[in-house]
C-alpha positions in Angstrom: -1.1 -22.7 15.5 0.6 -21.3 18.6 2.1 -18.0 17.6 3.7 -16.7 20.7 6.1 -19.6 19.5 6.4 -17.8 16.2 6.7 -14.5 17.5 9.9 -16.1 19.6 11.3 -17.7 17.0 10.5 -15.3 14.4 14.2 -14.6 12.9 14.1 -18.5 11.3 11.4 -17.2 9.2 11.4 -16.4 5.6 8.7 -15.6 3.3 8.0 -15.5 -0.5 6.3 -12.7 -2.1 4.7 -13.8 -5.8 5.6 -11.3 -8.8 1.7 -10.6 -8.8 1.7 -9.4 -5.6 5.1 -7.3 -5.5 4.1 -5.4 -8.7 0.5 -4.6 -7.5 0.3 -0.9 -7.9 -2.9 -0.8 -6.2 -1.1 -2.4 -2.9 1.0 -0.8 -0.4 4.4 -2.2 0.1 3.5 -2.8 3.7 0.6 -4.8 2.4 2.8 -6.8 0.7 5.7 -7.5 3.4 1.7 -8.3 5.3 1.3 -11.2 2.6 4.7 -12.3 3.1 4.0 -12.7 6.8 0.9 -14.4 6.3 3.2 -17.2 4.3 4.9 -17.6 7.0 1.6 -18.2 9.1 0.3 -20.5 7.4 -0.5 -24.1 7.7 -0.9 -27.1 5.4 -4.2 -25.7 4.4 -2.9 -22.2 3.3 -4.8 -20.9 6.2 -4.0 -18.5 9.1 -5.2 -17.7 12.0 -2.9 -15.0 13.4 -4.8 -11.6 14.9 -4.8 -7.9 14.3 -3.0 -7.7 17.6 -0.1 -9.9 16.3 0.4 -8.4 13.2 0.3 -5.1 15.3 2.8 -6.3 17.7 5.5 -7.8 15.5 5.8 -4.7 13.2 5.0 -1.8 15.6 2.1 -0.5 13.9 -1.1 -0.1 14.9 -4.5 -2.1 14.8 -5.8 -0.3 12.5 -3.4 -0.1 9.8 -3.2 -4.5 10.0 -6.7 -3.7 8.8 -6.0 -1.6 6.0 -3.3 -3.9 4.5 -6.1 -6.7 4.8 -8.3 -5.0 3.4 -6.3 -4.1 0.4 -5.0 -7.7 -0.5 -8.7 -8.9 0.1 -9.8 -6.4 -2.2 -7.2 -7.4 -4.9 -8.7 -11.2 -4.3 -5.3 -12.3 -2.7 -6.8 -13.6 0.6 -10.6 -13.9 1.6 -11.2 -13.8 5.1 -13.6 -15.6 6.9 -14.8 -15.0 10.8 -16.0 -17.4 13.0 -18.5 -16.6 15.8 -19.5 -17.7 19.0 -22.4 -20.3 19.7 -25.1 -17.5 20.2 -23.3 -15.2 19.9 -21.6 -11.8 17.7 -18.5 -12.0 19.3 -16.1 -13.1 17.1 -13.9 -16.3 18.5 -11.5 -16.2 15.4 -10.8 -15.2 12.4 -9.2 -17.5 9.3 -6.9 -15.5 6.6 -6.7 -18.5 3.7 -4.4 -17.5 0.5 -5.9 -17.8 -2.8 -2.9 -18.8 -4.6 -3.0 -21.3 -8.0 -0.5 -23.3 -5.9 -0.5 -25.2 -2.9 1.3 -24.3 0.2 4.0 -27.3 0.2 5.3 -25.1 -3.4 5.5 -22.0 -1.1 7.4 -24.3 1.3 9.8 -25.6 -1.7 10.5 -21.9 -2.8 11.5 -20.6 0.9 13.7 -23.4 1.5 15.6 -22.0 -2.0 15.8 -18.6 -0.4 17.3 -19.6 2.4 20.2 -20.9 0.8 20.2 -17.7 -1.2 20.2 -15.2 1.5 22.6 -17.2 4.1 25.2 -14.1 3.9 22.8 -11.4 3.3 20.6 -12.0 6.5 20.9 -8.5 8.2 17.0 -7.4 6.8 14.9 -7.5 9.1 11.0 -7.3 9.1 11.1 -4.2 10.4 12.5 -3.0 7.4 10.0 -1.0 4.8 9.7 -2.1 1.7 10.1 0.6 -1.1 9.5 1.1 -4.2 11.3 3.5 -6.5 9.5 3.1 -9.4 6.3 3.8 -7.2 7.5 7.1 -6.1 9.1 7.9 -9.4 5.5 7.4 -11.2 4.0 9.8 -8.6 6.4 12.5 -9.1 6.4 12.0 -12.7 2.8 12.6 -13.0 2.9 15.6 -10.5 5.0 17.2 -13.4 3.0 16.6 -15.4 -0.2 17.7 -14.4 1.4 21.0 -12.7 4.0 21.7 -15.1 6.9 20.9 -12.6 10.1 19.2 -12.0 9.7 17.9 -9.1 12.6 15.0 -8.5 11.7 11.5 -7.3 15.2 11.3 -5.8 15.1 13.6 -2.9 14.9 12.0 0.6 11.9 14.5 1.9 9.8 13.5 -1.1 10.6 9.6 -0.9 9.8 9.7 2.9 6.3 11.2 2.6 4.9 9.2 -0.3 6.6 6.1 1.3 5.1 6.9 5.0 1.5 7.7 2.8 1.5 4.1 1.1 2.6 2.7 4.3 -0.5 4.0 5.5 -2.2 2.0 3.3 -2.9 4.5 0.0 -2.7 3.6 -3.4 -1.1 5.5 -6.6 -4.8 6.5 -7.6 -5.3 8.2 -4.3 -1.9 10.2 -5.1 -3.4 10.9 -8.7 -6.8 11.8 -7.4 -4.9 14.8 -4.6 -3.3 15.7 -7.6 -6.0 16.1 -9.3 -7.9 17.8 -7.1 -5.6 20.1 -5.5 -4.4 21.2 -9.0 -8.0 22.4 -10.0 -8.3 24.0 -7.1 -5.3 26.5 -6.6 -3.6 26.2 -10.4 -5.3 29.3 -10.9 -4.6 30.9 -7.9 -1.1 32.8 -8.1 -0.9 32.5 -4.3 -2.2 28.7 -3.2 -0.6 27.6 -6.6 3.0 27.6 -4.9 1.4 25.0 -2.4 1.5 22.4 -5.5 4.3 20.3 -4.0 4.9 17.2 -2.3 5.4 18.2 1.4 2.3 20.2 0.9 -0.1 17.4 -1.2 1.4 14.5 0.6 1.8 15.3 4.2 -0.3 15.1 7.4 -3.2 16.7 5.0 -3.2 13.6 2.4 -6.7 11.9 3.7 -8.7 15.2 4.2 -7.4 16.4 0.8 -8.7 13.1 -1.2 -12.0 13.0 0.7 -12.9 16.5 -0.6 -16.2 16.9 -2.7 -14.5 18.8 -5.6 -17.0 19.4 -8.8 -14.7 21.4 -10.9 -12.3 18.4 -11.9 -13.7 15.2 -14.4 -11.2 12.8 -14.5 -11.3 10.2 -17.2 -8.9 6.7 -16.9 -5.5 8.4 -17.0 -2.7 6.5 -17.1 1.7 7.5 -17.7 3.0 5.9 -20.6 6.7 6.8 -20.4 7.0 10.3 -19.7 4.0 11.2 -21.5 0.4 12.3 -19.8 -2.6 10.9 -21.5 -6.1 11.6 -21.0 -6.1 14.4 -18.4 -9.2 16.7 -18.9 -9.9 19.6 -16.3 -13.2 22.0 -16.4 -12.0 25.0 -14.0 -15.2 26.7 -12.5 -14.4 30.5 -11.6 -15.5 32.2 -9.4 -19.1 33.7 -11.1 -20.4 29.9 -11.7 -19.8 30.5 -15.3 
C-alpha cells in the first residue's frame, strides 16, 4: 500500500471505531482515533503497513507517542504487531500492524460506507481533532474527591485540558488513581504540601515523575467508583519516627 497516496487523499477517509475499543478505559482516546486510522490502512487482509513516521506526520505528534498508542492497543490484544527483518540482518525492513477483530475487514468496509451517508452534512471534523471523553475526566475528578475530601469540578476547562493532554500522552485512569494515591499519602498530612492536592498540581508537567515514585507508605488494593461512592481505599501513613 502506497500511503503518500493516502496521506494526499486523506479527507475521503472514514474510520469505524468498535464499542470495545471506544469504551476502553485502559486506552487513551488518541489510541483510539490511532485504531481508527489503522482501519483506514488496512487491506483485504486486515493488515497495515503504515510507519511511525506516518502516523507522526499526519497528526503532528511525535515518534514516540505513535509508539505509546501502539503499545497500549497491543497490550489490550487489539492489534499484534509483527516486524520483518532484513536477510542477515537487525534492521528492520517493515513492520505489519494486523487487527484482531471477530470480523473481517470487508464488514469494516460495509459499516464505513453507512457512515458516510450519515455524516455527509456533518463533515467539518477533522483528524486533527482530539477525542474526549467526559465521563473519563469526570471519573478522575470524582475519585480525586474522594480520596482528598474535595470538590474538585470535572467541568472546568483548566482541569479538562490537563487530564485530556495527560491521556493524550498515552496514560491510563489507573495511572491518575495511582498519583492520587501516592501524592495523597504523601502531603495529606502535611498542612503546607496538602494545598498542592489539585489537578494543575497532580496532573501537570510533573504527572510521569510523580507515578514513577517508590512510595512504601500507600497499599492499594483493587479500588474501583461505583456511583459516587469510594470502595476499597486503604492507606498506612508512616510518620516521620518510622513508627
Amino acid at each position: 500500500m502506497d500511503v503518500s497516496l493516502i496521506m494526499d487523499d486523506k479527507q475521503n477517509y472514514y474510520a469505524v471505531i468498535p464499542a470495545s475499543i471506544r469504551y476502553d478505559e485502559k486506552l487513551s482516546a488518541n489510541a483510539k482515533l490511532l485504531y481508527a486510522e489503522i482501519t483506514c490502512l488496512t487491506n483485504k487482509n486486515g493488515e497495515c503497513f503504515a510507519s511511525n513516521n506516518y502516523f507522526a506526520n499526519l497528526y503532528h505528534v511525535t515518534k514516540q507517542a505513535i509508539s505509546r498508542w501502539l503499545l497500549l492497543l497491543q497490550k489490550q490484544n487489539y492489534i499484534n504487531i509483527e516486524y520483518f527483518y532484513k536477510p542477515n540482518s537487525k534492521e528492520i525492513e517493515k513492520r505489519l500492524i494486523k487487527l484482531n477483530v471477530s470480523t473481517n475487514i470487508d464488514t469494516y468496509q460495509q459499516k464505513v460506507l453507512r457512515c458516510q451517508q450519515k455524516v455527509k452534512d456533518n463533515n467539518n471534523i477533522t483528524k486533527s481533532n482530539i477525542i474526549y471523553n467526559v465521563e473519563i475526566v469526570k471519573k478522575i475528578i470524582d475519585y480525586l474527591n474522594l480520596v482528598t475530601k474535595s470538590k474538585y469540578k470535572y467541568t472546568t476547562s483548566s482541569t479538562k485540558r490537563l487530564i485530556n493532554a495527560r491521556l493524550n500522552e498515552g496514560f491510563s485512569v489507573d495511572d491518575f488513581k495511582r498519583v492520587i494515591d501516592i501524592k495523597n499519602a504523601q502531603w495529606s498530612k502535611d498542612n503546607k504540601m496538602k494545598e498542592y492536592l489539585r489537578p494543575e498540581t497532580l496532573f501537570g508537567s510533573k504527572f510521569e515523575s510523580y507515578l514513577n515514585q517508590k512510595n512504601n507508605t500507600v497499599n492499594m488494593t483493587n479500588t474501583t467508583i461505583s456511583g459516587t461512592k469510594l470502595q476499597d481505599i486503604t492507606m498506612a501513613v508512616l510518620n516521620e519516627n518510622g513508627q
